[in-house]
C-alpha positions as CSV (number, residue, x, y, z in Angstrom):
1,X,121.3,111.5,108.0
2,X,118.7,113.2,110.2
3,X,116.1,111.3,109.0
4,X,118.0,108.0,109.9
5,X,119.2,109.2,113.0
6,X,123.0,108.9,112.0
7,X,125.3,110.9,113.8
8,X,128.2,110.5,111.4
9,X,128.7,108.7,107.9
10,X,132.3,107.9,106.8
11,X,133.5,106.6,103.9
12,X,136.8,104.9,103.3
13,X,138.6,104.1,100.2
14,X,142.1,104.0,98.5
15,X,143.7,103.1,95.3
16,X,143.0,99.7,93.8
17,X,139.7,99.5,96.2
18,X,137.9,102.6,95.6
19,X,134.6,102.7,97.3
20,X,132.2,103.0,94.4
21,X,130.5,106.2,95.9
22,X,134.2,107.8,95.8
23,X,133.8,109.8,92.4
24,X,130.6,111.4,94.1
25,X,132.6,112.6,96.7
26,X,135.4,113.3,94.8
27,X,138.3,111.0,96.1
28,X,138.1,108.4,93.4
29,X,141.9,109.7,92.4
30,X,143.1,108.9,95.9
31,X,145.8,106.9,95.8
32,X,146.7,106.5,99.9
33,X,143.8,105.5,102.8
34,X,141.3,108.5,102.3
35,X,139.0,108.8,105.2
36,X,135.2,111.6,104.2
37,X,133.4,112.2,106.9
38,X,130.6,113.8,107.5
39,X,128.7,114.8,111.1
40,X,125.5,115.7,111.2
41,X,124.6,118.5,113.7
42,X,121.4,119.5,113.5
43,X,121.0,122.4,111.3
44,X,124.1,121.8,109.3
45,X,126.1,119.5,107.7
46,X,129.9,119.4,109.1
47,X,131.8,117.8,105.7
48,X,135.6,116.2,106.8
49,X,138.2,114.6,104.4
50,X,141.0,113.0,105.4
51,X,143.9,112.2,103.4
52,X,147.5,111.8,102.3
53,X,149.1,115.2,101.4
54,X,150.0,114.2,98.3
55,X,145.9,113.5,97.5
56,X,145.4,117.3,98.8
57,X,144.8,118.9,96.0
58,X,141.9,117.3,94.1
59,X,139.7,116.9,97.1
60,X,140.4,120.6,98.0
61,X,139.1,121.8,94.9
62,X,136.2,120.0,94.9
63,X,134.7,122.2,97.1
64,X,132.6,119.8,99.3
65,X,134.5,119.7,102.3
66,X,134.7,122.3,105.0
67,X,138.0,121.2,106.7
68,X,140.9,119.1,104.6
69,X,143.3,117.2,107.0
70,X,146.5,116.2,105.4
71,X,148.6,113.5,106.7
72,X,152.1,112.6,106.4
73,X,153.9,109.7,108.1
74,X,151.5,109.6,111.4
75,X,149.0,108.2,109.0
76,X,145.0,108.4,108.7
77,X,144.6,106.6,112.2
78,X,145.0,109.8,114.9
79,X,143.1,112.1,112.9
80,X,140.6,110.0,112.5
81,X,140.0,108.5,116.1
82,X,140.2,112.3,117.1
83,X,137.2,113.6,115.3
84,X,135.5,110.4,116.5
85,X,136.1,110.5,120.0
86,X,135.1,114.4,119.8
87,X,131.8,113.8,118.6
88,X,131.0,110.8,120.6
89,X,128.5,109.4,117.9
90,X,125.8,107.4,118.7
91,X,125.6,105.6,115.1
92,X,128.1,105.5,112.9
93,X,127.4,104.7,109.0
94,X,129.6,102.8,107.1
95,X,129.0,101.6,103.3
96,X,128.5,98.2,104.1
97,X,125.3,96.7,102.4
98,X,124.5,93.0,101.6
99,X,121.5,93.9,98.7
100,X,123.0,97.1,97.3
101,X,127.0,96.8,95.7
102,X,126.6,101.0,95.7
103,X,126.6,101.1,99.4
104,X,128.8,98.0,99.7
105,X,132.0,99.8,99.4
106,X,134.1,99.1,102.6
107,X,136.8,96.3,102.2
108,X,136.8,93.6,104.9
109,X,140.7,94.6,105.7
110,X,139.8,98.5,105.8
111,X,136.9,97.2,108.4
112,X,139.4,95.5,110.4
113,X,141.6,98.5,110.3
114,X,138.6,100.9,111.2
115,X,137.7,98.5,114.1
116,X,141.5,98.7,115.4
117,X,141.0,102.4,115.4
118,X,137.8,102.9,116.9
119,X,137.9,100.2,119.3
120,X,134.8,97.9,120.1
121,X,133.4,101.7,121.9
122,X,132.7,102.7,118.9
123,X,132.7,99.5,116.7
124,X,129.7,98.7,118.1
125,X,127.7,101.9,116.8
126,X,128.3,100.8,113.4
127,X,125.1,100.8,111.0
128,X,124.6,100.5,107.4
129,X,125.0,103.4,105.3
130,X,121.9,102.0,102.6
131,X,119.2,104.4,103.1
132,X,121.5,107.8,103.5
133,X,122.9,106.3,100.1
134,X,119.5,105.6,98.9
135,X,117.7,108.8,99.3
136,X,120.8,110.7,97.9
137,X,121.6,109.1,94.9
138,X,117.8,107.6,93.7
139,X,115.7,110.5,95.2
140,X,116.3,113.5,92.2
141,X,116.0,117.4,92.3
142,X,113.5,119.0,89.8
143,X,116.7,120.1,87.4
144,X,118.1,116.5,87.3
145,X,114.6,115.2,86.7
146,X,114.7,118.0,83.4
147,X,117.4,116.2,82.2
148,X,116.1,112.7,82.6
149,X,112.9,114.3,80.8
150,X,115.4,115.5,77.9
151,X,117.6,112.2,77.7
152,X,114.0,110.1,77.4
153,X,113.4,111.9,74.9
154,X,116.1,111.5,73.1
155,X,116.5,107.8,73.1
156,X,113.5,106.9,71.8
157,X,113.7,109.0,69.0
158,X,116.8,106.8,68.4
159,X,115.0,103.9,68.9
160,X,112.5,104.6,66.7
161,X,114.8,105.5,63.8
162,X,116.5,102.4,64.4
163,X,113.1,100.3,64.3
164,X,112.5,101.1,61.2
165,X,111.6,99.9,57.7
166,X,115.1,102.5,56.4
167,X,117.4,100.8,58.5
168,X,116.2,96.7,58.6
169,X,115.5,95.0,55.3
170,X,114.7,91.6,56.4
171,X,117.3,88.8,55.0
172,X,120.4,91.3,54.6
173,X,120.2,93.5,58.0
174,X,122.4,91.9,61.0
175,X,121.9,93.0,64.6
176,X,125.4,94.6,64.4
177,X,124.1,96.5,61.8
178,X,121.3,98.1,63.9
179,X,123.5,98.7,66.6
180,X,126.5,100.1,64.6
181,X,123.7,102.7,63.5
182,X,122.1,103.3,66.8
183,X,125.5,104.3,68.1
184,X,126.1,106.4,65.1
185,X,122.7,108.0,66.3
186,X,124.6,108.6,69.3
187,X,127.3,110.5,68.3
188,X,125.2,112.6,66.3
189,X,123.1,113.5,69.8
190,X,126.4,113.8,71.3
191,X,125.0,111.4,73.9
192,X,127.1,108.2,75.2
193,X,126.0,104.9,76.3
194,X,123.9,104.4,79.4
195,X,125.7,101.2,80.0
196,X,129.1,99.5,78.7
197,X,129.4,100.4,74.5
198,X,129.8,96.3,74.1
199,X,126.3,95.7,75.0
200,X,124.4,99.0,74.5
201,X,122.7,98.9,72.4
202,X,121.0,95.8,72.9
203,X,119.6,94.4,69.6
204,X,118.4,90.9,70.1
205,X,116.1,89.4,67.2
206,X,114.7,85.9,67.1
207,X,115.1,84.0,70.2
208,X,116.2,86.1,73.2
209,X,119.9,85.7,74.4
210,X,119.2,87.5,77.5
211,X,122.4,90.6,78.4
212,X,124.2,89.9,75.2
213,X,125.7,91.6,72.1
214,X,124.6,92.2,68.9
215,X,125.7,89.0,66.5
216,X,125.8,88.6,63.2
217,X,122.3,87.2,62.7
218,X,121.0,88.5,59.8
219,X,117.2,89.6,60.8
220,X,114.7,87.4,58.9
221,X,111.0,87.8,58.2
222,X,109.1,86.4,61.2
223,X,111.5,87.9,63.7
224,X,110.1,89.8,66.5
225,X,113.0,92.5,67.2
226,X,113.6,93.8,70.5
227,X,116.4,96.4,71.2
228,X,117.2,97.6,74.9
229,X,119.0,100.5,75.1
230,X,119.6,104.0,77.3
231,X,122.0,107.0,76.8
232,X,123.8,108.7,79.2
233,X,123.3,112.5,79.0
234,X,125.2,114.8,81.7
235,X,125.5,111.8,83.5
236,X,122.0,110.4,83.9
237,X,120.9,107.5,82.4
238,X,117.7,105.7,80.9
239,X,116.8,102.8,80.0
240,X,114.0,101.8,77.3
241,X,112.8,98.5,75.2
242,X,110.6,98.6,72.4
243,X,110.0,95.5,70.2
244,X,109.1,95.3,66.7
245,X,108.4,92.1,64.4
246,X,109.1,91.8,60.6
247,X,106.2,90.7,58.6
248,X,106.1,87.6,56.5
249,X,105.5,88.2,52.7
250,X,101.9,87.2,52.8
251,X,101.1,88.8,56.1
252,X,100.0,92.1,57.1
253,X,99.6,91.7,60.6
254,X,101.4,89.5,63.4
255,X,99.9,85.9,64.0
256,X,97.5,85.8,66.6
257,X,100.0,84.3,69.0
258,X,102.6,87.5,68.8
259,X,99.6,89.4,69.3
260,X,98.6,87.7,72.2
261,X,101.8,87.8,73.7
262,X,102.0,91.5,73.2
263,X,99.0,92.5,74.4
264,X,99.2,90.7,77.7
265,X,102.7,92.4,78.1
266,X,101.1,96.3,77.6
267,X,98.7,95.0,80.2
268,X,101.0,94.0,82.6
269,X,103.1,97.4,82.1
270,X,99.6,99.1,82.8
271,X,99.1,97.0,86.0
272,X,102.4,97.6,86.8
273,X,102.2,101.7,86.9
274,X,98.7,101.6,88.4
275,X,100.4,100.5,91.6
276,X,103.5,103.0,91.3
277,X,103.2,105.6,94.2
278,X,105.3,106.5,97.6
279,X,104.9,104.4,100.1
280,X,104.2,100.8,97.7
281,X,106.9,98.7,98.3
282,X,108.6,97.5,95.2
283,X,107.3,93.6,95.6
284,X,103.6,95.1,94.7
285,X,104.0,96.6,91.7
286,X,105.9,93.1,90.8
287,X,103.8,91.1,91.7
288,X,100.4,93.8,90.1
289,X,102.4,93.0,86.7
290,X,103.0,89.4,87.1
291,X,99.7,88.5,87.7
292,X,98.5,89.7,84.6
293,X,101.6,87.0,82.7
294,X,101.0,84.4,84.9
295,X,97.4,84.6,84.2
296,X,97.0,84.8,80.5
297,X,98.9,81.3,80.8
298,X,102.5,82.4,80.5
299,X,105.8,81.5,82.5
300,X,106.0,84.1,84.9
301,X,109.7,86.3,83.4
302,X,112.6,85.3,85.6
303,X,113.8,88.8,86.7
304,X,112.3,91.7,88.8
305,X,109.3,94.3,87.1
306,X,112.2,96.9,86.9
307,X,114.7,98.8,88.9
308,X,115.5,102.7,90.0
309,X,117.5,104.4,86.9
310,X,119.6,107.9,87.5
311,X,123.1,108.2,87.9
312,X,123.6,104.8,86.6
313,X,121.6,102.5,84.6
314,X,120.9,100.3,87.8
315,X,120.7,102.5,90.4
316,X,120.4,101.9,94.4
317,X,116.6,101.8,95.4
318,X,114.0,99.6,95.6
319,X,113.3,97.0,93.0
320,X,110.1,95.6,91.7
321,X,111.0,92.9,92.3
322,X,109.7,89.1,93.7
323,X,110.4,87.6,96.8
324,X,113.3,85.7,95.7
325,X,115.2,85.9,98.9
326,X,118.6,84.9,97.9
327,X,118.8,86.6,94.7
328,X,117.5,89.5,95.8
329,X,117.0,90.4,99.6
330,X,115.0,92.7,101.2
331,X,115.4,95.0,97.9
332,X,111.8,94.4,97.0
333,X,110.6,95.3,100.0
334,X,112.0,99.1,100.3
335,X,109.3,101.6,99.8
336,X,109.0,103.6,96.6
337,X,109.9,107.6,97.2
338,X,109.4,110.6,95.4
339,X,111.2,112.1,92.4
340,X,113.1,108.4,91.9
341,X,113.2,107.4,88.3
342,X,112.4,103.6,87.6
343,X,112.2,101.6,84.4
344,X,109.7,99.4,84.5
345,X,110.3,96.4,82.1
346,X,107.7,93.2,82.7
347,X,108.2,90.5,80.3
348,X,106.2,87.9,78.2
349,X,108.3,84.8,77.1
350,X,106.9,81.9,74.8
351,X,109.0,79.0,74.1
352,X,109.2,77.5,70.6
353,X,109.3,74.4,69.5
354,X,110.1,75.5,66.7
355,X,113.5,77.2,67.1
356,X,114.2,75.5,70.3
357,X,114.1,78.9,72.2
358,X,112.2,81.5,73.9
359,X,110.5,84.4,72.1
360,X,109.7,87.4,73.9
361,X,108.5,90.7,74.3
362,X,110.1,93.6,75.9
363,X,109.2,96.4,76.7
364,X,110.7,99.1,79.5
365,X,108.9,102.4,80.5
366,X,110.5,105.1,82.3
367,X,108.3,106.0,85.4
368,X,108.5,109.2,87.3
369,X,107.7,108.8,90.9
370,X,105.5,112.0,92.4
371,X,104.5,113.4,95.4
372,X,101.5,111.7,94.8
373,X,101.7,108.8,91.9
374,X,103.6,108.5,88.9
375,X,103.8,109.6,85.8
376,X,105.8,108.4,82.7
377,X,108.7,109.9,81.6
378,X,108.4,107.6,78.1
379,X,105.3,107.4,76.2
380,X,104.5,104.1,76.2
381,X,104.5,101.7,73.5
382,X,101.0,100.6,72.9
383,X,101.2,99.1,69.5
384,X,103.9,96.6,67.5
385,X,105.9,97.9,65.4
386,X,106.1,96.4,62.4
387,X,108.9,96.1,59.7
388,X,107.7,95.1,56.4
């Protein structure tokens, strides 16, 4: 808040349109109007929550909040306008964000409601909340980076159990299978799923189906394999791809066209990484990456380079992303900050005649962010693997 030069920050939420930074802050049980707000004053953090005396109790426990104000049937409204006109703020941050859904929280009838309050005094001094949500959620301490190190870890020993010539006999093995093992793998880390159990793991063989579920498609030889997939361990997530293709029966390497395809994607996750440092904005190390499809004769992949990973498996930060302005903002164009985790995922697609569909590689690194680079968090995947 300093560092934006916001006076006070308040979040509002209740039951049925809980603000999705509410389980942070511990009011994601409140059931009436809950008004957190917090004051910046200098040297200290002054931490308020308002809220209906039955909701009390939670919140109290919780421990984050210096002064609990229960209200009965006067309502949220005086307490609220109070503090405000106490502190006289000159900005006022509210989650309201058109590029990032985390800090897009506030209702359009609970912004009314606030502007009734306030009045247009203080309605005026209204500011986005993004970059105070930003830096807190996508910038990590050195004990939650230990724990991304340790969940890294973790799932791509999985994966690479998974990928594996024990698990996938080509012509019997469906992608269900693989996945029903994967998450079997999973209980035995005592890890969950990085993103919803339906779709995570993410085991996609033959022509790519984009987000979707494993099938029933039994894995033939000739299929390149890819499986997307993170775990969520003490609440942090990750988010890895590796790809493998199955061998034909007289082959003993891929044709020269998978290879070319993969090569050009490790390439572009190299390019990628070389430009990974504070103060790049996310479009660079999009665009470093793209390049390198584009120019080995590709169609450039029709999503962003990658995107900030931590508390969730897409979290608030900057993308690396294009300048696709409706689809995705200014997010591109946010700078990259230290200790933020991203996964980096550039992809090569190829369509095929063939079976009227696009093959393609995937691959998705997890990137450290430093004081002065990056570093990866995954070892990268430099060679195919190959099921025989």
């Amino acid at each position: 808040m300093r560092n934006e030069g916001i006076d006070m920050w308040i979040v509002l939420t209740r039951e049925y349109v809980v603000d999705p930074l509410a389980k942070d802050l511990s009011a994601d049980r409140a059931v009436a109007r809950t008004a957190l707000v917090f004051i910046n004053e200098g040297n200290s953090l002054k931490r308020i929550a308002i809220c209906a005396s039955y909701d009390v109790d939670p919140i109290q426990k919780s421990g984050i909040y210096d002064t609990v104000i229960s209200y009965k049937k006067e309502g949220l409204a005086p307490h609220l306008k109070k503090i405000v006109e106490e502190k006289n703020p000159r900005k006022i941050a509210l989650n309201i964000s058109e590029d990032f859904p985390i800090a897009d929280g506030l209702s359009a009838s609970t912004l009314s409601y606030l502007k009734n309050i306030l009045g247009e005094k203080f309605a005026s001094r209204f500011v986005s909340s993004e970059n105070i949500v930003m830096a807190y959620r996508s910038q990590l301490l050195p004990e939650e980076i230990e724990i991304m190190r340790e969940a890294v870890k973790i799932t791509e020993e999985i994966i690479s159990k998974a990928l594996s010539n024990e698990v996938i006999k080509p012509g019997k093995t469906t992608e269900k299978d693989v996945a029903n093992y994967i998450k079997k793998l999973m209980r035995d880390y005592g890890v969950g799923p990085s993103w919803e159990p339906e779709s995570c793991p993410s085991v996609n063989a033959g022509i790519t189906r984009g987000h979707s579920e494993p099938s029933n498609y039994v894995i033939q030889r000739g299929d390149l394999i890819t499986i997307d997939f993170g775990i969520n361990l003490s609440g942090y997530c990750t988010d890895i791809q590796r790809t493998a293709y199955v061998l034909r029966e007289d082959e003993e390497q891929p044709p020269d066209y998978i290879l070319k395809m993969w090569e050009t994607n490790v390439k572009a996750i190299e390019e990628g990484f070389k430009k990974m440092k504070p103060g790049v904005i996310g479009f660079e190390v999009d665009s470093s990456a793209r390049a390198v499809i584009v120019n080995a004769g590709y169609e450039e992949y029709p999503h962003a380079a990658g995107h900030v990973i931590g508390y969730s498996t897409h979290e608030i930060g900057p993308l690396l992303g294009p300048n696709w302005k409706d689809r995705y903002g200014k997010r591109p164009f946010y700078k990259l900050l230290p200790n933020q985790v991203f996964a980096l995922e550039p992809s090569v697609y190829l369509y095929s005649k063939e079976r009227n569909g696009y093959l393609r590689i995937g691959l998705e690194e997890d990137v450290l962010i430093t004081e002065t680079g990056a570093e990866f968090l995954s070892t990268p995947q430099k060679e195919l693997i190959l099921i025989k």
